[in-house]
Backbone bond lengths (Angstrom), bond angles and torsions (degrees), N, CA, C in turn:
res aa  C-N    CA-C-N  psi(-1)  N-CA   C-N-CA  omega(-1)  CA-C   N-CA-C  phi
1 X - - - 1.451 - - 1.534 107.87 -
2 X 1.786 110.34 151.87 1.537 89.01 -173.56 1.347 86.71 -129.12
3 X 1.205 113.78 164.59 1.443 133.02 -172.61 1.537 124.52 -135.60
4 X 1.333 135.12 130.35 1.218 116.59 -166.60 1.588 95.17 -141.99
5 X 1.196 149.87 159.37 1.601 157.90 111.53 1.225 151.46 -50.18
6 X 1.026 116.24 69.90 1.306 93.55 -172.72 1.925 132.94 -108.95
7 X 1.154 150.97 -174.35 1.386 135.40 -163.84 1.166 113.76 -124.57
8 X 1.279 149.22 150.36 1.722 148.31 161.90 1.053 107.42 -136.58
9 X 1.458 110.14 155.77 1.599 105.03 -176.89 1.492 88.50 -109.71
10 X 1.024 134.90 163.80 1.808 133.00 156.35 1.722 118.14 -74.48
11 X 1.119 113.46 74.61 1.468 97.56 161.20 1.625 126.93 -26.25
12 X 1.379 94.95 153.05 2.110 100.05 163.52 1.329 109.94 -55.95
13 X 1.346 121.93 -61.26 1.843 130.22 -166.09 1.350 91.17 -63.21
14 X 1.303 155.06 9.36 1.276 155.09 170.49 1.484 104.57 -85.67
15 X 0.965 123.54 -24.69 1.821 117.79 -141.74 1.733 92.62 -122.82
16 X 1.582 113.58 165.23 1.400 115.07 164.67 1.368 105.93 -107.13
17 X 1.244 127.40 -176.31 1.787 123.17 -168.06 0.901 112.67 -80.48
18 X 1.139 139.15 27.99 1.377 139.74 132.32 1.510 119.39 -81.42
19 X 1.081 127.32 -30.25 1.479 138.10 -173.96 1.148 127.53 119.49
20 X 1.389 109.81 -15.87 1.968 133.94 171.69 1.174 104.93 -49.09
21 X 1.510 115.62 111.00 1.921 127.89 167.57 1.755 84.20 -64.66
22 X 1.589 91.47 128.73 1.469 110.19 -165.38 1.424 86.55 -85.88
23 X 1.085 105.77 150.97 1.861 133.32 -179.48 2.008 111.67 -46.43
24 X 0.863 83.55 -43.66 1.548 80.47 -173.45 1.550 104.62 -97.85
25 X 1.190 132.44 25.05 1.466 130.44 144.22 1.453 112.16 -100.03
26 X 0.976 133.04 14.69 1.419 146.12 155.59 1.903 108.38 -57.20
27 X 1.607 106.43 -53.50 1.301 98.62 -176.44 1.870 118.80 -73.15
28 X 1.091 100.51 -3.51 1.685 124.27 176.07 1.600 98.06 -72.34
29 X 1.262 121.57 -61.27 1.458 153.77 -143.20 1.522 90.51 -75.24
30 X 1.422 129.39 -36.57 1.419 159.09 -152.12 1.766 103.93 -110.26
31 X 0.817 107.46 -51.28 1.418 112.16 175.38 1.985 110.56 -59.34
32 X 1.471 96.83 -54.34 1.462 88.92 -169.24 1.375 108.48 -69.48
33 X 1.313 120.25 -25.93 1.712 116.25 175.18 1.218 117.32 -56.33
34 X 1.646 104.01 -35.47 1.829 101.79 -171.37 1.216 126.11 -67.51
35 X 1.920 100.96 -22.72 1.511 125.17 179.72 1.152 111.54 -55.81
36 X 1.668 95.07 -72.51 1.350 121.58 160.95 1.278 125.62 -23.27
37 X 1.300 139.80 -41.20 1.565 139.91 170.51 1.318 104.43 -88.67
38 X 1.384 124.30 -27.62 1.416 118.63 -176.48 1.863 100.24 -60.52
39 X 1.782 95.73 -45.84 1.655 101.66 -164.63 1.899 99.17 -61.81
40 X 1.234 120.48 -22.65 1.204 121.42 -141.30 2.726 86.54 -79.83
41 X 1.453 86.70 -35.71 1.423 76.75 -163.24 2.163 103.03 -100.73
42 X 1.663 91.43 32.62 1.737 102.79 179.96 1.666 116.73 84.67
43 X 1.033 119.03 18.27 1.341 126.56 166.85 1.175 123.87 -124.41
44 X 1.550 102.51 139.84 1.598 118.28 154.02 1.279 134.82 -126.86
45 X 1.581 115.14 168.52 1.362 116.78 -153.05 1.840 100.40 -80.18
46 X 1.494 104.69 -32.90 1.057 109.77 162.91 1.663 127.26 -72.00
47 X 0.822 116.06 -17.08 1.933 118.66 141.96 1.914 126.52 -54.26
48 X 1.284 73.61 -53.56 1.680 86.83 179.65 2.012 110.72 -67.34
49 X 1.581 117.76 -22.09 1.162 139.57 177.57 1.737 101.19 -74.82
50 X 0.854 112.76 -59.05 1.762 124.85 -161.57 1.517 99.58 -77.22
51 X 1.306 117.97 -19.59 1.300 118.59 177.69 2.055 124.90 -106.73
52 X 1.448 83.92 14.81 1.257 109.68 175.73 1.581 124.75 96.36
53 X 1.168 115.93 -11.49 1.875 127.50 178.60 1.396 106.33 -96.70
54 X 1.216 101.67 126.68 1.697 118.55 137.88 1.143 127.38 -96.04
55 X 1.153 95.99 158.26 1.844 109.97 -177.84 1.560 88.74 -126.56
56 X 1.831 130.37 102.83 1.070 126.23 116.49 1.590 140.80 -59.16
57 X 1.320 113.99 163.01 1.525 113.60 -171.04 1.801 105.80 -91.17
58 X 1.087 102.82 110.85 1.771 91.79 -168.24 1.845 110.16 -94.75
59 X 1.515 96.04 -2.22 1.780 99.62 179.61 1.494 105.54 -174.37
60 X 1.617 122.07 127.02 1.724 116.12 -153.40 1.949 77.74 -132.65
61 X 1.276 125.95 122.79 1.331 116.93 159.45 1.572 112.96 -132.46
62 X 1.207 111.41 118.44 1.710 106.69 -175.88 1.878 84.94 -120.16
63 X 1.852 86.84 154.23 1.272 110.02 163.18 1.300 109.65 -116.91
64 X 1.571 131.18 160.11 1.273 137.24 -176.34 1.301 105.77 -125.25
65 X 1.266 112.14 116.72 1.510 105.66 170.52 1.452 108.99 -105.93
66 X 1.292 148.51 -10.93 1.729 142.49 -111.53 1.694 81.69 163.80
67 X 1.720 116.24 125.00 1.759 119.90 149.48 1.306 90.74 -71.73
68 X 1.548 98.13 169.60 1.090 126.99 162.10 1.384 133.20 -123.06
69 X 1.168 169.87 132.74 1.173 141.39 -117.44 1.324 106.14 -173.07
70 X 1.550 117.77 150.87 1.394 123.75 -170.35 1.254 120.05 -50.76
71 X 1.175 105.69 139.32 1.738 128.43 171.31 1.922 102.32 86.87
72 X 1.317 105.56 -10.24 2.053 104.93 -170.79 1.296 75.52 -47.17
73 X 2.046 94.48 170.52 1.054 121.82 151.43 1.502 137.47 -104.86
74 X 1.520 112.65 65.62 1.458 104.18 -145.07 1.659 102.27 -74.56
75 X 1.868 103.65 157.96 1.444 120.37 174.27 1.192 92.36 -109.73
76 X 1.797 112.40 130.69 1.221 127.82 156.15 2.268 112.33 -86.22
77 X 0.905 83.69 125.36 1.788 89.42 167.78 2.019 100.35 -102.51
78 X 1.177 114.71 117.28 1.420 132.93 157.64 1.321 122.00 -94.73
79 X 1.151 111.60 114.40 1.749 117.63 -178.68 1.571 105.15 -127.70
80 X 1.495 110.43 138.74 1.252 142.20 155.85 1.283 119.45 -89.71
81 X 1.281 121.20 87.34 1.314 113.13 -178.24 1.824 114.15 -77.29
82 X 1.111 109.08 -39.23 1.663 113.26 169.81 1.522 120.79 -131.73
83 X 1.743 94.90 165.73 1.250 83.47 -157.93 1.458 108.11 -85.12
84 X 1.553 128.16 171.13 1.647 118.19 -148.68 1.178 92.45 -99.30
85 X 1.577 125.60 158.16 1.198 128.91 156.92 1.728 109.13 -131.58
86 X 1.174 133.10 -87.63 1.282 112.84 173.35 1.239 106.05 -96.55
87 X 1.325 128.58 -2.07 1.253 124.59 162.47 0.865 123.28 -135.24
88 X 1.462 124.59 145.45 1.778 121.82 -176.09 1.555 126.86 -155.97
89 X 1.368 87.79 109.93 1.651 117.31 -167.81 1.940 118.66 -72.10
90 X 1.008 81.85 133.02 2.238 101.91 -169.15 1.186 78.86 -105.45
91 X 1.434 117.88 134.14 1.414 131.96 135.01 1.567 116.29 -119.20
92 X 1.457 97.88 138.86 1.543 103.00 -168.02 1.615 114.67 -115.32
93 X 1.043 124.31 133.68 1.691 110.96 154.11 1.694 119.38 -116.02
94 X 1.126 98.92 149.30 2.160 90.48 -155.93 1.973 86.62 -128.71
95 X 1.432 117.06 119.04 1.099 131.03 -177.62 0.947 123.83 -97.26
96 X 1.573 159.74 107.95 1.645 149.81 -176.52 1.300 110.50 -51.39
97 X 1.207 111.50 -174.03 1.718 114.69 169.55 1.389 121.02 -70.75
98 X 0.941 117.04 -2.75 1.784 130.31 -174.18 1.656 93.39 -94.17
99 X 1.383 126.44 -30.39 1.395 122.46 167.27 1.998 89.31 100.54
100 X 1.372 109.78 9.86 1.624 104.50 176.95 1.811 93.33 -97.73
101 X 1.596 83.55 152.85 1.385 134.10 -174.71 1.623 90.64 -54.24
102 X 1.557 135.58 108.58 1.600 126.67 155.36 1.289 122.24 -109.80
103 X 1.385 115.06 -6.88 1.371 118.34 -167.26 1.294 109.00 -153.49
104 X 1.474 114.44 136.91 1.559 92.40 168.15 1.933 84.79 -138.69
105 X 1.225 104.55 159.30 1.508 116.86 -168.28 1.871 120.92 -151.01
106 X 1.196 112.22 134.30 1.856 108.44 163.06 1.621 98.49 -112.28
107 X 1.249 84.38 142.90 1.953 89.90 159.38 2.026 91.59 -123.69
108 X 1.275 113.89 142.29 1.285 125.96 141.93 1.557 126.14 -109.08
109 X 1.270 94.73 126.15 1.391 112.09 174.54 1.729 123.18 -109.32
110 X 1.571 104.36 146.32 2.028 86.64 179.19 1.525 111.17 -131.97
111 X 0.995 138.15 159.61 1.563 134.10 -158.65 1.529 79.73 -107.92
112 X 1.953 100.12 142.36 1.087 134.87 -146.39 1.513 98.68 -143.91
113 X 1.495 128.30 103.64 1.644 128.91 -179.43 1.656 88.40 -74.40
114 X 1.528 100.96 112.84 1.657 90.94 175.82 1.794 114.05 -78.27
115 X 0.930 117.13 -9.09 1.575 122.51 170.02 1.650 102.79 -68.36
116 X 1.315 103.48 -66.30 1.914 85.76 -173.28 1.561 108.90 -96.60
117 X 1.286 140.07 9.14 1.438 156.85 173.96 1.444 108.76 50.06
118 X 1.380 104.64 44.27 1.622 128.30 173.91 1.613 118.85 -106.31
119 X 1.123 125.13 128.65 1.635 120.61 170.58 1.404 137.39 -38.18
120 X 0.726 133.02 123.01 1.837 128.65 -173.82 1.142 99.87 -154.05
121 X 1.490 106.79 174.91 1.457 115.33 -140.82 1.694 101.71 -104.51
122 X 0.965 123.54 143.18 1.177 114.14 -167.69 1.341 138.05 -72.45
123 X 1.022 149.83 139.15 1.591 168.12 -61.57 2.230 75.40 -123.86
124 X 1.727 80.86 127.61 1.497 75.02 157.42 1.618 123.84 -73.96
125 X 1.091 112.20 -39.12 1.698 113.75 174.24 1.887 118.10 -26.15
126 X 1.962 95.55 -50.69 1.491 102.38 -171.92 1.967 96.80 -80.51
127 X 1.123 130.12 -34.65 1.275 96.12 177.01 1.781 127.48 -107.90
128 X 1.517 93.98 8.39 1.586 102.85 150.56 1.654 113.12 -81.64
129 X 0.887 146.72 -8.95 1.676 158.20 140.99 1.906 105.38 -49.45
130 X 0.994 99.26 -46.05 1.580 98.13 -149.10 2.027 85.12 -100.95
131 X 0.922 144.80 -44.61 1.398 159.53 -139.90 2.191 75.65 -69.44
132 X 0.662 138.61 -64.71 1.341 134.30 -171.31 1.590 117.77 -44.35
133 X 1.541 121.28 -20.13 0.937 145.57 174.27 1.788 106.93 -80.70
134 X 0.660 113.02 -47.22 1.817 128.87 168.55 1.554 128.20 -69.51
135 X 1.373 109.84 -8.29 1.173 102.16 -170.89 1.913 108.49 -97.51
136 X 1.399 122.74 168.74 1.698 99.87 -163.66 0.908 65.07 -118.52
């Protein structure tokens, strides 16, 4: 399993006038972690782009337990629980500064031959990277 961290601060333009990081910057919040762990084990999405794959989001579900609120410092936790093949699932948990539980989230994503805009299995690079993480 792989695991990664990463940090955000909450901007103002994030929040509604109360200070609540409005709901749908969550999938923003989600995005940079995934990068972020991708960058963390030598990959990018823009690698995986130039070499012909996309990764669209084919299903995003977050729960909210906890707002979050301007200026926190939230920690995202990114986990890979398996390794991807045509599809490959992020699960996240995103913590406030108190270190409590506010979010918990999956994104699924599926590799996309951008030449014929058909599914295929994903890039050996990303799960020869990640396969070291899997082994007992």
């Amino acid at each position: 399993m792989f695991t990664s961290k990463t940090t955000i601060r909450v901007r103002y333009a994030e929040t509604d006038k109360m200070g609540v990081v409005y709901h749908g910057n969550y999938a923003q919040y989600l995005e940079v972690a995934r990068t972020e762990a991708l960058r963390q084990i030598g990959l990018s999405y823009k690698s995986f782009e130039d070499n012909g794959i996309m990764m669209p989001v084919l299903n995003l579900q977050c729960k909210y337990l906890k707002s979050a609120y301007y200026d926190d410092e939230l920690t995202i936790i990114t986990t890979i629980k398996e390794l991807p093949r045509v599809r490959i699932h992020f699960y996240y948990e995103i913590y406030n500064p108190n270190n409590e539980l506010i979010t918990k989230a999956e994104v699924e994503l599926v590799n996309v031959d951008m030449k014929t805009n058909k599914l295929t299995m994903a890039p050996a690079v990303l799960i020869d990277a990640l396969k070291p993480y899997f082994t007992t």
